[in-house]
C-alpha positions as CSV (number, residue, x, y, z in Angstrom):
1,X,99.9,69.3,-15.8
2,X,98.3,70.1,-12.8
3,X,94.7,71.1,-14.5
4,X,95.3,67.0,-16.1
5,X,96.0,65.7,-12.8
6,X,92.6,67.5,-11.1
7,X,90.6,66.5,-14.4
8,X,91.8,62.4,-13.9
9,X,91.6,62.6,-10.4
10,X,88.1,64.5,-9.8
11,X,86.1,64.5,-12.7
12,X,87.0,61.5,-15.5
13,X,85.5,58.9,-13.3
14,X,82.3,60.8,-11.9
15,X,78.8,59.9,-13.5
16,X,78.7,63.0,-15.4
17,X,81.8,61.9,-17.2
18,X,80.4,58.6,-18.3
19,X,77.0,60.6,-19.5
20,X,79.4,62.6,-21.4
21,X,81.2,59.8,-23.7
22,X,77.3,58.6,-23.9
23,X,76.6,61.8,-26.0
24,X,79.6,61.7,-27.5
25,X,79.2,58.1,-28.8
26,X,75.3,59.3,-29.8
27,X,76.5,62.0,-31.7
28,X,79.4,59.8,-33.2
29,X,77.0,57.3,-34.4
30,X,74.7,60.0,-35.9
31,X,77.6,61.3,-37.9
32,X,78.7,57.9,-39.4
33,X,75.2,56.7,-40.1
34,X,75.0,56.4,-43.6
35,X,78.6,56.4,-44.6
36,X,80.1,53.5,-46.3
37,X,83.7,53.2,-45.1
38,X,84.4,51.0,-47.8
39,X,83.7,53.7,-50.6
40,X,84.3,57.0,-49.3
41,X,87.1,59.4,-50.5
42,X,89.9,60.5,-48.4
43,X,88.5,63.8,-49.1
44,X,84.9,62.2,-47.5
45,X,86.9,60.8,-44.7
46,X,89.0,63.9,-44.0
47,X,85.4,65.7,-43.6
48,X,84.3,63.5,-41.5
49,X,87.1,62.9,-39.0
50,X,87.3,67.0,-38.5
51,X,83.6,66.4,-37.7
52,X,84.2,64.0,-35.1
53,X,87.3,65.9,-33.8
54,X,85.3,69.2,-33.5
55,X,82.4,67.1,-31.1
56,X,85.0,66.0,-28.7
57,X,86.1,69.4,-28.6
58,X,82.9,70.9,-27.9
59,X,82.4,68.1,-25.6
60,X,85.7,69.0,-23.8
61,X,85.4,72.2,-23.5
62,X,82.3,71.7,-21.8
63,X,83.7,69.1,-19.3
64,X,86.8,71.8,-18.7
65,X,84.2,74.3,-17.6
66,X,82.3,71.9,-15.4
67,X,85.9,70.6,-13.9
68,X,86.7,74.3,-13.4
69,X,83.5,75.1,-11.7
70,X,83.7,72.8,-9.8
71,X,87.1,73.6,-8.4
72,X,85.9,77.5,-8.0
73,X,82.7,76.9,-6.1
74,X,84.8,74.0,-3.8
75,X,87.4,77.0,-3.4
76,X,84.8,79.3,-2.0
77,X,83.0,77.4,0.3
């Protein structure tokens, strides 16, 4: 709960956040391209959604380790 509450309170509204859902939408919109939501399989869709769930994790893991940083250099200076 704490690590949430330092996340929302120092990094979710900083620039490098918003560059962050930038790549994320880029990415997003890479993924879904060519895919025609009106014919693809659940199998097709399931694919796809585990696709876009693993880029916002790599995503968030990378955010965490910023946030983290962050908090480590701030705690030794």
């Amino acid at each position: 709960m704490l690590i949430r509450d330092i996340y929302h309170k120092i990094f979710a509204e900083t620039k490098e956040m918003e560059k962050n859902d930038h790549e994320i939408s880029d990415e997003l919109s890479v993924l879904f391209k060519d895919v025609d939501l009106k014919e693809i399989t659940y199998e097709e869709f399931t694919n796809l959604m585990c696709q876009a769930c693993a880029i916002g994790e790599r995503h968030g893991f990378v955010s965490g380790f910023h946030v983290f940083a962050k908090i480590i250099c701030e705690a030794l200076s």
